[in-house]
Predicted model as a PDB file, atoms N, CA, C, CB and O in Angstrom, pLDDT in the B-factor column:
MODEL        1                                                                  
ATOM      1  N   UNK A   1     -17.543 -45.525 -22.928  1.00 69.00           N  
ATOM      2  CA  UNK A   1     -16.818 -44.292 -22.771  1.00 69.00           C  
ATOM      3  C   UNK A   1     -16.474 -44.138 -21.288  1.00 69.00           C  
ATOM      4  CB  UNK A   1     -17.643 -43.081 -23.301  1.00 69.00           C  
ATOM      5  O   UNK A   1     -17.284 -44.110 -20.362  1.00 69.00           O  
ATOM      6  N   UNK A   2     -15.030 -44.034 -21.204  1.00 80.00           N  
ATOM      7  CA  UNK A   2     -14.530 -43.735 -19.529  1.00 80.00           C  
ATOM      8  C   UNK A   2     -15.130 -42.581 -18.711  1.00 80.00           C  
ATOM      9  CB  UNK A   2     -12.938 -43.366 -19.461  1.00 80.00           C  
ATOM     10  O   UNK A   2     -15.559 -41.586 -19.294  1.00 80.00           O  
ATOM     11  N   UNK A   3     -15.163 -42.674 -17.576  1.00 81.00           N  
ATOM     12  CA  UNK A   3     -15.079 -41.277 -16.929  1.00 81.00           C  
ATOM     13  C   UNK A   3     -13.780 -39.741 -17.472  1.00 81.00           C  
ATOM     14  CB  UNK A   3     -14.712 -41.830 -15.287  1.00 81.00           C  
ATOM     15  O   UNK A   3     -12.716 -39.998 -18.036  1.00 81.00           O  
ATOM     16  N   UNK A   4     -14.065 -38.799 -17.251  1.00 85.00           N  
ATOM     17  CA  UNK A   4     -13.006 -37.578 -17.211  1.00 85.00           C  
ATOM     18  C   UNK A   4     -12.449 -37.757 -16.239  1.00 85.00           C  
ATOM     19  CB  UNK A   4     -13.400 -36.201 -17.206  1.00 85.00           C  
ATOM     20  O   UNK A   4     -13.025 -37.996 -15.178  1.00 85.00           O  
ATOM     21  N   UNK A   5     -10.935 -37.669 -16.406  1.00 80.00           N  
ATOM     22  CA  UNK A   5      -9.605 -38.170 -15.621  1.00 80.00           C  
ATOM     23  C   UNK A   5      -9.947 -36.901 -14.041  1.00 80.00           C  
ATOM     24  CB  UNK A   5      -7.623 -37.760 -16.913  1.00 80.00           C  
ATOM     25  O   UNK A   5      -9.406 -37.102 -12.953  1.00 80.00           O  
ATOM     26  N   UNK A   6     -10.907 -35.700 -14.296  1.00 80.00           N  
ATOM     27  CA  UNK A   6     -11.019 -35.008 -12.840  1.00 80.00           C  
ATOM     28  C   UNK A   6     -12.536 -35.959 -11.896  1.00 80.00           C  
ATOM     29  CB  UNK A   6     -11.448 -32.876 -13.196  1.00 80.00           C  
ATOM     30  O   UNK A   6     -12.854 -35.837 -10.713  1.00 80.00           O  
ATOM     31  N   UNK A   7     -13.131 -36.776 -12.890  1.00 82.00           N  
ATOM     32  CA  UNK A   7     -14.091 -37.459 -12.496  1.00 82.00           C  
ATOM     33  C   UNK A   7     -13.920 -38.796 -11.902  1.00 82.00           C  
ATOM     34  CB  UNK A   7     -14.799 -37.497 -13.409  1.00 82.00           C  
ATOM     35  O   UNK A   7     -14.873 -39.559 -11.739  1.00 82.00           O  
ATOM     36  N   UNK A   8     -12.740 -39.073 -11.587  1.00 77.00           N  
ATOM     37  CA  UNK A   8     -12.423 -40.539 -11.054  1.00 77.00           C  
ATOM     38  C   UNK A   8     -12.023 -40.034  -9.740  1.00 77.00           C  
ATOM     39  CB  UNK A   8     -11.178 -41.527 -11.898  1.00 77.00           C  
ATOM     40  O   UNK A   8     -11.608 -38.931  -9.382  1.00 77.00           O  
ATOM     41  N   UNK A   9     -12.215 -40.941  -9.219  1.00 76.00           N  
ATOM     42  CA  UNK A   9     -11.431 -40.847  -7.963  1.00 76.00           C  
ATOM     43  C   UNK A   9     -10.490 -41.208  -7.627  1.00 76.00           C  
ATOM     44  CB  UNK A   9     -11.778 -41.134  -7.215  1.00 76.00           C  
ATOM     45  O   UNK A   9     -10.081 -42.301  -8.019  1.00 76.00           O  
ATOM     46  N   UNK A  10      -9.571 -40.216  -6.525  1.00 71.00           N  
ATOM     47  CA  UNK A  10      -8.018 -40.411  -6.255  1.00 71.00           C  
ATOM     48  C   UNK A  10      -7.883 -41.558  -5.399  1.00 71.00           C  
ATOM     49  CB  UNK A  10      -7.294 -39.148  -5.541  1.00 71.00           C  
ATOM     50  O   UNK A  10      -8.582 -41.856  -4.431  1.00 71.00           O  
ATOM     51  N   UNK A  11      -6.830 -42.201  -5.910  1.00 66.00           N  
ATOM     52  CA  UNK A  11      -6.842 -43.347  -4.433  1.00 66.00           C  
ATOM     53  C   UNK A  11      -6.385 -42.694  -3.208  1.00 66.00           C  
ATOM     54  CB  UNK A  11      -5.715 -44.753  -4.558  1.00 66.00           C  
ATOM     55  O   UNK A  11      -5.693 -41.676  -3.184  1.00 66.00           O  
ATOM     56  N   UNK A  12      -6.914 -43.496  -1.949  1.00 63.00           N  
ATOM     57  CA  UNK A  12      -6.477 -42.481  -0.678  1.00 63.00           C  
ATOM     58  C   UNK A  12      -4.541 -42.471  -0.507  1.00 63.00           C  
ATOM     59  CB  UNK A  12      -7.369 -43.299   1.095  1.00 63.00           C  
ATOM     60  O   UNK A  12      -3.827 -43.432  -0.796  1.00 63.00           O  
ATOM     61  N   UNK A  13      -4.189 -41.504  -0.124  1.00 61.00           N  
ATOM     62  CA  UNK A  13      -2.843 -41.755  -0.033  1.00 61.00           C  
ATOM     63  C   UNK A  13      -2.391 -42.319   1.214  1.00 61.00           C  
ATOM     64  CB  UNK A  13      -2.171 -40.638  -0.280  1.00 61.00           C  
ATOM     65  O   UNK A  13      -2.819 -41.787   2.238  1.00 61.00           O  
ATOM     66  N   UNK A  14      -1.286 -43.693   1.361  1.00 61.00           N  
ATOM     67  CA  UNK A  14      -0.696 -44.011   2.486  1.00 61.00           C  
ATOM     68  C   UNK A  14      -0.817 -43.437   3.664  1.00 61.00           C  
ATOM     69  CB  UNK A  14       0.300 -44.018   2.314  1.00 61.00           C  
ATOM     70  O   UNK A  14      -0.336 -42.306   3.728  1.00 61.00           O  
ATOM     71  N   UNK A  15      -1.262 -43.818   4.528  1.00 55.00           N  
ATOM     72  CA  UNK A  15      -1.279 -43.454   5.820  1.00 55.00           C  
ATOM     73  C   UNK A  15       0.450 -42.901   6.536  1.00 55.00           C  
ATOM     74  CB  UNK A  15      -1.959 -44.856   6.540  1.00 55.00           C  
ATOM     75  O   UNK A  15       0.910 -41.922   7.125  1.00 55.00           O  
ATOM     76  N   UNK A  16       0.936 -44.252   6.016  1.00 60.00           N  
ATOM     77  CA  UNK A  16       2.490 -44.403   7.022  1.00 60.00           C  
ATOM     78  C   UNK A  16       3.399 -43.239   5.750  1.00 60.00           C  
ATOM     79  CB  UNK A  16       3.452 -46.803   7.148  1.00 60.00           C  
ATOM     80  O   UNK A  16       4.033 -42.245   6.104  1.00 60.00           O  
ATOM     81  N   UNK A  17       3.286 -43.553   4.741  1.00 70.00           N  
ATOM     82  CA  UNK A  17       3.820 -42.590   3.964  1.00 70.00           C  
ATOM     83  C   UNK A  17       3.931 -41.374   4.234  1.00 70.00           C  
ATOM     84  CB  UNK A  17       3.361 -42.566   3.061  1.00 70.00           C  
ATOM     85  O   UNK A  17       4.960 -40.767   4.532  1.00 70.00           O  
ATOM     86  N   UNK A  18       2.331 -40.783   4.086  1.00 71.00           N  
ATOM     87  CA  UNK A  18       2.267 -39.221   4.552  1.00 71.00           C  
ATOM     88  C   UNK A  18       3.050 -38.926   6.110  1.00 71.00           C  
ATOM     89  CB  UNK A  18       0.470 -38.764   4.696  1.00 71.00           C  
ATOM     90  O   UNK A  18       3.917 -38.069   6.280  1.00 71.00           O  
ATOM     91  N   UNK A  19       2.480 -39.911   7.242  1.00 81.00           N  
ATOM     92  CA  UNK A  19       3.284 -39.260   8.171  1.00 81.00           C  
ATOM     93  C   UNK A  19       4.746 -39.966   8.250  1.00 81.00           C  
ATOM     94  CB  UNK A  19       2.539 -39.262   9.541  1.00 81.00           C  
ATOM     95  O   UNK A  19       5.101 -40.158   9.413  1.00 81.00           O  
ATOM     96  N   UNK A  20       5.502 -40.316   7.438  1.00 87.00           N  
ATOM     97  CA  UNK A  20       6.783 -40.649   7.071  1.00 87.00           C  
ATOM     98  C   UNK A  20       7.613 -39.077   6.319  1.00 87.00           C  
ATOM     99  CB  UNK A  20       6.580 -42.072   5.935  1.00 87.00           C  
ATOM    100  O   UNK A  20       8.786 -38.742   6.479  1.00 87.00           O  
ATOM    101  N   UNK A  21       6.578 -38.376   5.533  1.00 87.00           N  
ATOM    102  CA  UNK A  21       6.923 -37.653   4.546  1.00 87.00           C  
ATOM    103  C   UNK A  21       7.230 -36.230   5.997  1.00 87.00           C  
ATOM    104  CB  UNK A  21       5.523 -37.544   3.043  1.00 87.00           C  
ATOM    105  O   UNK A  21       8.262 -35.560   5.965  1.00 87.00           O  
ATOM    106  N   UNK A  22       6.328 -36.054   6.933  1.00 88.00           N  
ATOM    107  CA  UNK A  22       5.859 -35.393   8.139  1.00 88.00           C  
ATOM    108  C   UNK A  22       6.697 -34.915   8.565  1.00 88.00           C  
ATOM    109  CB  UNK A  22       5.311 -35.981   9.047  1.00 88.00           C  
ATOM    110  O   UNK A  22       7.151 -33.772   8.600  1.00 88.00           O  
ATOM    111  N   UNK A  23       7.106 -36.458   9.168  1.00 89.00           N  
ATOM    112  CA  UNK A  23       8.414 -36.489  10.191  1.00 89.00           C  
ATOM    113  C   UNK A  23       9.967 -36.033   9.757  1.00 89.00           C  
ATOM    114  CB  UNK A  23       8.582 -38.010  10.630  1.00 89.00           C  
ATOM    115  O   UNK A  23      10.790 -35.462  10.472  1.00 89.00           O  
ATOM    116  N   UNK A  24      10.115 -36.467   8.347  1.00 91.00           N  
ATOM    117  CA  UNK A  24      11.205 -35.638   7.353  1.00 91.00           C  
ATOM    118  C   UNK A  24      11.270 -34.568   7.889  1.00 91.00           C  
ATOM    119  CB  UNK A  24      10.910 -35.368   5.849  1.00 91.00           C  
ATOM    120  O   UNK A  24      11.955 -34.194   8.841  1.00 91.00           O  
ATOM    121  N   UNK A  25      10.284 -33.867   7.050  1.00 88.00           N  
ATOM    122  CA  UNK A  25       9.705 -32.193   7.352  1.00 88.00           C  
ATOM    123  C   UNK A  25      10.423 -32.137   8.504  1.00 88.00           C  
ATOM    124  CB  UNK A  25       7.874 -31.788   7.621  1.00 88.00           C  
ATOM    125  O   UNK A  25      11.643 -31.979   8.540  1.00 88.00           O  
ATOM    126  N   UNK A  26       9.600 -32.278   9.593  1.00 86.00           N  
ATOM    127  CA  UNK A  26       9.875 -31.826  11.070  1.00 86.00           C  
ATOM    128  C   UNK A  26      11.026 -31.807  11.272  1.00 86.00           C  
ATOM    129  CB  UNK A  26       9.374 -32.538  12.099  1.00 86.00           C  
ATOM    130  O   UNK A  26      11.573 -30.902  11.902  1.00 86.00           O  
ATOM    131  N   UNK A  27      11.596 -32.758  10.798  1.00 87.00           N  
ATOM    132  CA  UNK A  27      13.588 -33.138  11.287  1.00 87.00           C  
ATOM    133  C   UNK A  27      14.032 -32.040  10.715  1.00 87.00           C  
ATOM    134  CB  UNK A  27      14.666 -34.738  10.500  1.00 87.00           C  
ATOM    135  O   UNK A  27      14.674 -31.213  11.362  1.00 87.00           O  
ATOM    136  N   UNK A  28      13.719 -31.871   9.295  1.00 87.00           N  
ATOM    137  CA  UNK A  28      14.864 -30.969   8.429  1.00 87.00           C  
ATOM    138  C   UNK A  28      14.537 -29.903   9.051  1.00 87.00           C  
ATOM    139  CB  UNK A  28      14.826 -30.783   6.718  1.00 87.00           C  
ATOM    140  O   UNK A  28      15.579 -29.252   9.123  1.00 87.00           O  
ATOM    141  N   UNK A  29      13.608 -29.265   9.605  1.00 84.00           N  
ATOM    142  CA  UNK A  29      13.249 -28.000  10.056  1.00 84.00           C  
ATOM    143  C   UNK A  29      14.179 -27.592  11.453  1.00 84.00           C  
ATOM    144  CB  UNK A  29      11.620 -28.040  10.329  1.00 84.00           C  
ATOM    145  O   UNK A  29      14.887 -26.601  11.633  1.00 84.00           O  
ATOM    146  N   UNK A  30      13.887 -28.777  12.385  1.00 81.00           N  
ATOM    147  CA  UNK A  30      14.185 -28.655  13.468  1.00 81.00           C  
ATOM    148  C   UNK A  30      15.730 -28.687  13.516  1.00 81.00           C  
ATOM    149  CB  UNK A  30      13.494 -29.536  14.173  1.00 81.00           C  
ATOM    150  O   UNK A  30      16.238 -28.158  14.505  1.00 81.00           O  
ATOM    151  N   UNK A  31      16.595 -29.260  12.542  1.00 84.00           N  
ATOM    152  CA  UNK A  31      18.322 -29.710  12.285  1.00 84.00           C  
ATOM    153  C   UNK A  31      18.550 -27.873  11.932  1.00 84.00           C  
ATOM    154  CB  UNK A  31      18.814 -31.280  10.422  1.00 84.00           C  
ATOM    155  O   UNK A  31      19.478 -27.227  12.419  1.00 84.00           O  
ATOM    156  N   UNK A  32      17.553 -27.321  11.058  1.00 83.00           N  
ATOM    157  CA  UNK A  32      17.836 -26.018  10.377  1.00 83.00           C  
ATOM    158  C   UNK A  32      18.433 -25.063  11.418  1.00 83.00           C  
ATOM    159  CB  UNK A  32      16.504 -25.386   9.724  1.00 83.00           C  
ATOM    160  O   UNK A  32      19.505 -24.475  11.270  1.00 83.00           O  
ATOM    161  N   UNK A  33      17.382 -24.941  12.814  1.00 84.00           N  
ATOM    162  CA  UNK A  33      17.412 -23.766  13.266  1.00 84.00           C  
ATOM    163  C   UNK A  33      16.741 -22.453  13.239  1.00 84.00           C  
ATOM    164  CB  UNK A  33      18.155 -23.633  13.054  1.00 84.00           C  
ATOM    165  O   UNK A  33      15.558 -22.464  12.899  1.00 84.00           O  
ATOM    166  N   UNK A  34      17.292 -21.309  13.541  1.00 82.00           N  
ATOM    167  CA  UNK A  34      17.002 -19.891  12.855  1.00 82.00           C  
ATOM    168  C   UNK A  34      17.696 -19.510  12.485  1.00 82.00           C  
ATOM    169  CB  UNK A  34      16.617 -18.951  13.302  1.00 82.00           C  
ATOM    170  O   UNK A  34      18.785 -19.283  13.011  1.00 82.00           O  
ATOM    171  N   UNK A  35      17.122 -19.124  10.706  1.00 81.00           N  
ATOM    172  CA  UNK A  35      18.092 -18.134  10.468  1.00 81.00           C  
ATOM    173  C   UNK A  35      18.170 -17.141  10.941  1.00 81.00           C  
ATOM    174  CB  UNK A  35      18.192 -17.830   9.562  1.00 81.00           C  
ATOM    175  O   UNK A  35      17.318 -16.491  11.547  1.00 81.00           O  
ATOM    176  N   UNK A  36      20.021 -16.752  10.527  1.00 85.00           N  
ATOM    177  CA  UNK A  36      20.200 -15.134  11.457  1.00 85.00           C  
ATOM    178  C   UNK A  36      19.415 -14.004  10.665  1.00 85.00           C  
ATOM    179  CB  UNK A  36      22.084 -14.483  11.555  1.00 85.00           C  
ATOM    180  O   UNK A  36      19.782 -12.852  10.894  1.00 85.00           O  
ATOM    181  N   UNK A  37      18.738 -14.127  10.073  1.00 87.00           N  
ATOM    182  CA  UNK A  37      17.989 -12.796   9.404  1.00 87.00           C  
ATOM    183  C   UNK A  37      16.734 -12.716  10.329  1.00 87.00           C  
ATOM    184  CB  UNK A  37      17.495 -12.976   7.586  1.00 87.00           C  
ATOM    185  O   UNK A  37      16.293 -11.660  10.784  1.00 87.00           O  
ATOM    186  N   UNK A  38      16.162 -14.067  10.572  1.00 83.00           N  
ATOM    187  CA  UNK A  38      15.058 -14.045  11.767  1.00 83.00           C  
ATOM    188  C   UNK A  38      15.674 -13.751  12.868  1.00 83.00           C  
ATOM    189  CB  UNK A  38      14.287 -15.330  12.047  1.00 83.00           C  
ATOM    190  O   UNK A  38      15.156 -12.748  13.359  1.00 83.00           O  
ATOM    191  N   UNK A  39      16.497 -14.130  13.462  1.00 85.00           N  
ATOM    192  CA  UNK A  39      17.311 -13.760  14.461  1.00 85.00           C  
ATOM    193  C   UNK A  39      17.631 -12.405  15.033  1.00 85.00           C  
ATOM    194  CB  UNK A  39      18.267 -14.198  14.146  1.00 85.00           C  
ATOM    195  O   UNK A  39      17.486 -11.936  16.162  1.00 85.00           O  
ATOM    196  N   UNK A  40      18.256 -11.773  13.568  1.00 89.00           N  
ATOM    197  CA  UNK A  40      18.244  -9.728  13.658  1.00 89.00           C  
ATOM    198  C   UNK A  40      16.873  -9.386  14.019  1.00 89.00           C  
ATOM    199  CB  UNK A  40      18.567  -8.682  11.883  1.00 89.00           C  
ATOM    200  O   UNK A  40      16.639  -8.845  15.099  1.00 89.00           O  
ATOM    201  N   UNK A  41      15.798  -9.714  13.044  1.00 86.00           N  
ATOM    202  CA  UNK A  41      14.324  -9.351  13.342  1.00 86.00           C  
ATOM    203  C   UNK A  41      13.871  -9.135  14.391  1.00 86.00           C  
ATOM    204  CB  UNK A  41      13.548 -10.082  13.034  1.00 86.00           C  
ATOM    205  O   UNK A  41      13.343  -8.038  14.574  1.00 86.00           O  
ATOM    206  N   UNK A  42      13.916 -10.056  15.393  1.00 85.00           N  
ATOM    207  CA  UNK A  42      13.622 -10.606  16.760  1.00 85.00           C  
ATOM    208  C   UNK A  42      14.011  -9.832  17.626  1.00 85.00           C  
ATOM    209  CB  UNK A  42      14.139 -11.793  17.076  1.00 85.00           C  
ATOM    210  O   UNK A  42      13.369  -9.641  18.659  1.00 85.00           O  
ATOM    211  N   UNK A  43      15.087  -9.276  17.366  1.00 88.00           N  
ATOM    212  CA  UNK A  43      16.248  -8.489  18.137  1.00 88.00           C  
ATOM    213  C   UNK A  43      15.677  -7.055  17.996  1.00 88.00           C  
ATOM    214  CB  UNK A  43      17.925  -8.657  17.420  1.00 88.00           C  
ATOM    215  O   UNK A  43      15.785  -6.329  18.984  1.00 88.00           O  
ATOM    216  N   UNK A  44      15.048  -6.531  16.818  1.00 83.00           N  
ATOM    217  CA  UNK A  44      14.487  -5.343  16.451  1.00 83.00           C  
ATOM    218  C   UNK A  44      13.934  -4.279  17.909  1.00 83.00           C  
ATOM    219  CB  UNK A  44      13.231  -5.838  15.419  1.00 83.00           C  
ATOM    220  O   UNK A  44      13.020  -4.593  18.671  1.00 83.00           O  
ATOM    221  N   UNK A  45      14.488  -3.430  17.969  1.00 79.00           N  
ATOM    222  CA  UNK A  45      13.530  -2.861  19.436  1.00 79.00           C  
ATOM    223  C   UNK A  45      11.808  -2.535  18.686  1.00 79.00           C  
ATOM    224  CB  UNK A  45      14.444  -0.825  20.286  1.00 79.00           C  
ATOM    225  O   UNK A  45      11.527  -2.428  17.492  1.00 79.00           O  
ATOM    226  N   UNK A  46      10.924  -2.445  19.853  1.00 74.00           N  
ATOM    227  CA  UNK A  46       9.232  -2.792  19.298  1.00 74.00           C  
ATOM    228  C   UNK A  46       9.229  -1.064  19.290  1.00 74.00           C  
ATOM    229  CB  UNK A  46       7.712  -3.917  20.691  1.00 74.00           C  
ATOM    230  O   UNK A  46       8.124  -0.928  18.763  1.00 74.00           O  
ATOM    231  N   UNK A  47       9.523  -0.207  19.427  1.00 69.00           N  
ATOM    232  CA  UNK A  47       9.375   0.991  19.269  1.00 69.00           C  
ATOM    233  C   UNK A  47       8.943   1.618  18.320  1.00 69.00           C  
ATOM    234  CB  UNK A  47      10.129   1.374  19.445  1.00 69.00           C  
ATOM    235  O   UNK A  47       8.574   2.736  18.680  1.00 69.00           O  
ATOM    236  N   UNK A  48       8.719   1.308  16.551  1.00 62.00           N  
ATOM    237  CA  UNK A  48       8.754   1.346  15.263  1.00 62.00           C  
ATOM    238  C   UNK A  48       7.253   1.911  15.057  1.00 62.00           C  
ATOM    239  CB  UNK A  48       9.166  -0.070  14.598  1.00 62.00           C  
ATOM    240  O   UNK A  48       6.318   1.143  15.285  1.00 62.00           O  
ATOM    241  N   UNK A  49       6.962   3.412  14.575  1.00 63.00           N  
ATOM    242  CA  UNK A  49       5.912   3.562  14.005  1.00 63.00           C  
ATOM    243  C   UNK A  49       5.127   3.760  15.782  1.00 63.00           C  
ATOM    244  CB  UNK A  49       5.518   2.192  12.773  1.00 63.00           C  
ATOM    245  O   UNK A  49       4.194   3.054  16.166  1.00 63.00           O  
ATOM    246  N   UNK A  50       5.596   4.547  16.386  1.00 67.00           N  
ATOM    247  CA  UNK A  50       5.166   4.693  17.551  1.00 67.00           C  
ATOM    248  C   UNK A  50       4.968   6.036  18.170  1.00 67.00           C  
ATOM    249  CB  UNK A  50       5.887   4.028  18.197  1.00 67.00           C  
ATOM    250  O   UNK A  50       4.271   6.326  19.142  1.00 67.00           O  
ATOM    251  N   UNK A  51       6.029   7.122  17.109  1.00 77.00           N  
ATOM    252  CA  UNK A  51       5.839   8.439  16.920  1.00 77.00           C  
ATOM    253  C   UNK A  51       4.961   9.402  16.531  1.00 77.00           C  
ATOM    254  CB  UNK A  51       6.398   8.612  16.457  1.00 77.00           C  
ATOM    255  O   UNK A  51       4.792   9.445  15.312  1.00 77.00           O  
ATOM    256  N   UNK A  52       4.226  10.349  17.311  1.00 82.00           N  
ATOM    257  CA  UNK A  52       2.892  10.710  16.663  1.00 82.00           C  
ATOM    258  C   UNK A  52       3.046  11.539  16.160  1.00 82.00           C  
ATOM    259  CB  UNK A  52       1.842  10.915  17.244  1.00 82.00           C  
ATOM    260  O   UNK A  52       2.120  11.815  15.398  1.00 82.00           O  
ATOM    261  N   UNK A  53       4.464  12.724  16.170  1.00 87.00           N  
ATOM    262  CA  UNK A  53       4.772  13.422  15.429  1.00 87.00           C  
ATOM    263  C   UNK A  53       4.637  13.081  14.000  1.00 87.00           C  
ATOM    264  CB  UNK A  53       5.747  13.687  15.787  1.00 87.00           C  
ATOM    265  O   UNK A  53       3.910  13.644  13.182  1.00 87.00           O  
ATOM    266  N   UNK A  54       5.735  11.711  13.736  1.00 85.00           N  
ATOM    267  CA  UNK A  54       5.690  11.360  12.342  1.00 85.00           C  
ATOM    268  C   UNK A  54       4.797  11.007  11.708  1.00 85.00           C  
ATOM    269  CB  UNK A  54       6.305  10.642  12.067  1.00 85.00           C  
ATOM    270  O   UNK A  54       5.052  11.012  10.504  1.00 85.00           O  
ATOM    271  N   UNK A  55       3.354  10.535  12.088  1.00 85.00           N  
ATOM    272  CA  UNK A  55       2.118  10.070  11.960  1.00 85.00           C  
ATOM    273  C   UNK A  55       1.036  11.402  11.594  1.00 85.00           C  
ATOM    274  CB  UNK A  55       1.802   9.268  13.336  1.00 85.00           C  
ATOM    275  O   UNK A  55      -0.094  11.173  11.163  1.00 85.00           O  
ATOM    276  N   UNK A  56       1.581  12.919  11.846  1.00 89.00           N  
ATOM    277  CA  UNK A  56       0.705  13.667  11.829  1.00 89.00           C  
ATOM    278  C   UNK A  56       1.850  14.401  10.142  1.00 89.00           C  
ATOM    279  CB  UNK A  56       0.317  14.569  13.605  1.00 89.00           C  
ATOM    280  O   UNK A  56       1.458  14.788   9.041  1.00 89.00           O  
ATOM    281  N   UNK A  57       2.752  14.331  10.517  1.00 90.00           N  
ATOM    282  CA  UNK A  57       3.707  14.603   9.426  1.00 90.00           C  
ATOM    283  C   UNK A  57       2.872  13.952   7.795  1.00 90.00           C  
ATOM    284  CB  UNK A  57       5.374  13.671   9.919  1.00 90.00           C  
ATOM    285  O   UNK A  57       2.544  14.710   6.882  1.00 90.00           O  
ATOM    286  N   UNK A  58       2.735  12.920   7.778  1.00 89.00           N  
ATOM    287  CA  UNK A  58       2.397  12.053   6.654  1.00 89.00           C  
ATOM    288  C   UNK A  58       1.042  12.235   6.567  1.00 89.00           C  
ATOM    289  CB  UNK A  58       2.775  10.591   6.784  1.00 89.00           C  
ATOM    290  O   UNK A  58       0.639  11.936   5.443  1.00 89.00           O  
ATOM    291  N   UNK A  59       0.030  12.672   7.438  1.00 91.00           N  
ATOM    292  CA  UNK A  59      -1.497  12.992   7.119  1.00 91.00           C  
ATOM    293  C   UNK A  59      -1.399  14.131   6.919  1.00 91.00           C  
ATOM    294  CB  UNK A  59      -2.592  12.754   8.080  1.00 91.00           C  
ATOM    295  O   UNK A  59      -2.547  14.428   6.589  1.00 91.00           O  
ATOM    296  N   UNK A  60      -0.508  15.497   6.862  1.00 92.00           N  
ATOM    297  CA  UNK A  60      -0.402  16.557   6.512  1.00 92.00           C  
ATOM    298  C   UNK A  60      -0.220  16.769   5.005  1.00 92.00           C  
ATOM    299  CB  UNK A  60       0.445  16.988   7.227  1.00 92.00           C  
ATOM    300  O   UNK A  60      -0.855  17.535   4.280  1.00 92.00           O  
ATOM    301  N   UNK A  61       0.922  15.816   4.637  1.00 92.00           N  
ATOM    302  CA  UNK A  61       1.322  15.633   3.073  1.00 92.00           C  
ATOM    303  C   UNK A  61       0.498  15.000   2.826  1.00 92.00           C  
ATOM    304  CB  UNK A  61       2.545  15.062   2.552  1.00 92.00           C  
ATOM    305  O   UNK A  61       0.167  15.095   1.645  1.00 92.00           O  
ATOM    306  N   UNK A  62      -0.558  13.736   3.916  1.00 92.00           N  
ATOM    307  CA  UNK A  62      -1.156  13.186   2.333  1.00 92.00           C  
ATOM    308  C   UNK A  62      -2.318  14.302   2.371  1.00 92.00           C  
ATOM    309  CB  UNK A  62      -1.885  11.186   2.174  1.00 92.00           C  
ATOM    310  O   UNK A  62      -2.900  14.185   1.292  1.00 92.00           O  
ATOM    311  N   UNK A  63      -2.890  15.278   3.082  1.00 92.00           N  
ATOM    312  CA  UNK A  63      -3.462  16.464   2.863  1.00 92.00           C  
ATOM    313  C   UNK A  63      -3.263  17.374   1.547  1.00 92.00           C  
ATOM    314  CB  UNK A  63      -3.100  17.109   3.891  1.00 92.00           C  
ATOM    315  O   UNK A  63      -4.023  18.240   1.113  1.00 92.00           O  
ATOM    316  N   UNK A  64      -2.430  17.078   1.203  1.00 90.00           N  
ATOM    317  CA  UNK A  64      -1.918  18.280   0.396  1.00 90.00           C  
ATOM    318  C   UNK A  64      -1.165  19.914   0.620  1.00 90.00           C  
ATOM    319  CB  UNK A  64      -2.959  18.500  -0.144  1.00 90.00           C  
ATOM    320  O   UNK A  64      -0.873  20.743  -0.242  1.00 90.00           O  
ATOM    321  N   UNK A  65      -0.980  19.981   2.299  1.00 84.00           N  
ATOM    322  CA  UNK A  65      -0.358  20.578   2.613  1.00 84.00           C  
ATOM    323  C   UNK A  65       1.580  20.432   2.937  1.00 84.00           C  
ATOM    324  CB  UNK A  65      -1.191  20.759   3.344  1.00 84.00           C  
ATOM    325  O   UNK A  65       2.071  20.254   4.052  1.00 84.00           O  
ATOM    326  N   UNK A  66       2.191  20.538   1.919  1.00 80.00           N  
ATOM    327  CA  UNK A  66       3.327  20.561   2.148  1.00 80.00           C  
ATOM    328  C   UNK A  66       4.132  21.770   2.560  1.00 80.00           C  
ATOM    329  CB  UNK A  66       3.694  20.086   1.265  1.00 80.00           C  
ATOM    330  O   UNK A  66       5.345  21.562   2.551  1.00 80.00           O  
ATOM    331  N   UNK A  67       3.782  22.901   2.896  1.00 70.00           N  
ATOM    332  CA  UNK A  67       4.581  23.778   3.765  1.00 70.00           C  
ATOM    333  C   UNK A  67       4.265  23.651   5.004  1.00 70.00           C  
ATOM    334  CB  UNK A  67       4.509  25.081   3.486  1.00 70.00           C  
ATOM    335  O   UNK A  67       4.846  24.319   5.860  1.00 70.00           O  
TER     336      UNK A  67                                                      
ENDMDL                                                                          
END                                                                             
């Protein structure tokens, strides 16, 4: 009776292969660029969620005080 097919062991995979498969990767990435949606992002001013007004606004409602 054989071993269970999770009970054998994997052969090791190619050395030159994997970092063949790597270097692909890296190229296609690096040919890509940024996209312009990362691009807008980036551009974002850091100001966001910096208001303490609006921060006391939203612990009021989640209070249960809405007037």
């Amino acid at each position: 009776m054989s071993r269970h097919i999770m009970d054998q062991a994997r052969p090791e995979p190619n050395a030159t292969h994997a970092g063949e498969r790597l270097r692909c990767y890296v190229e296609i990435e690096r040919r890509s660029g940024m996209h312009p949606a990362i691009r807008a992002l980036h551009k974002r001013p850091a100001t966001r969620g910096t208001d303490p007004l609006r921060l006391e606004q939203f612990a009021r409602i989640e209070r249960g005080q809405l007037v």
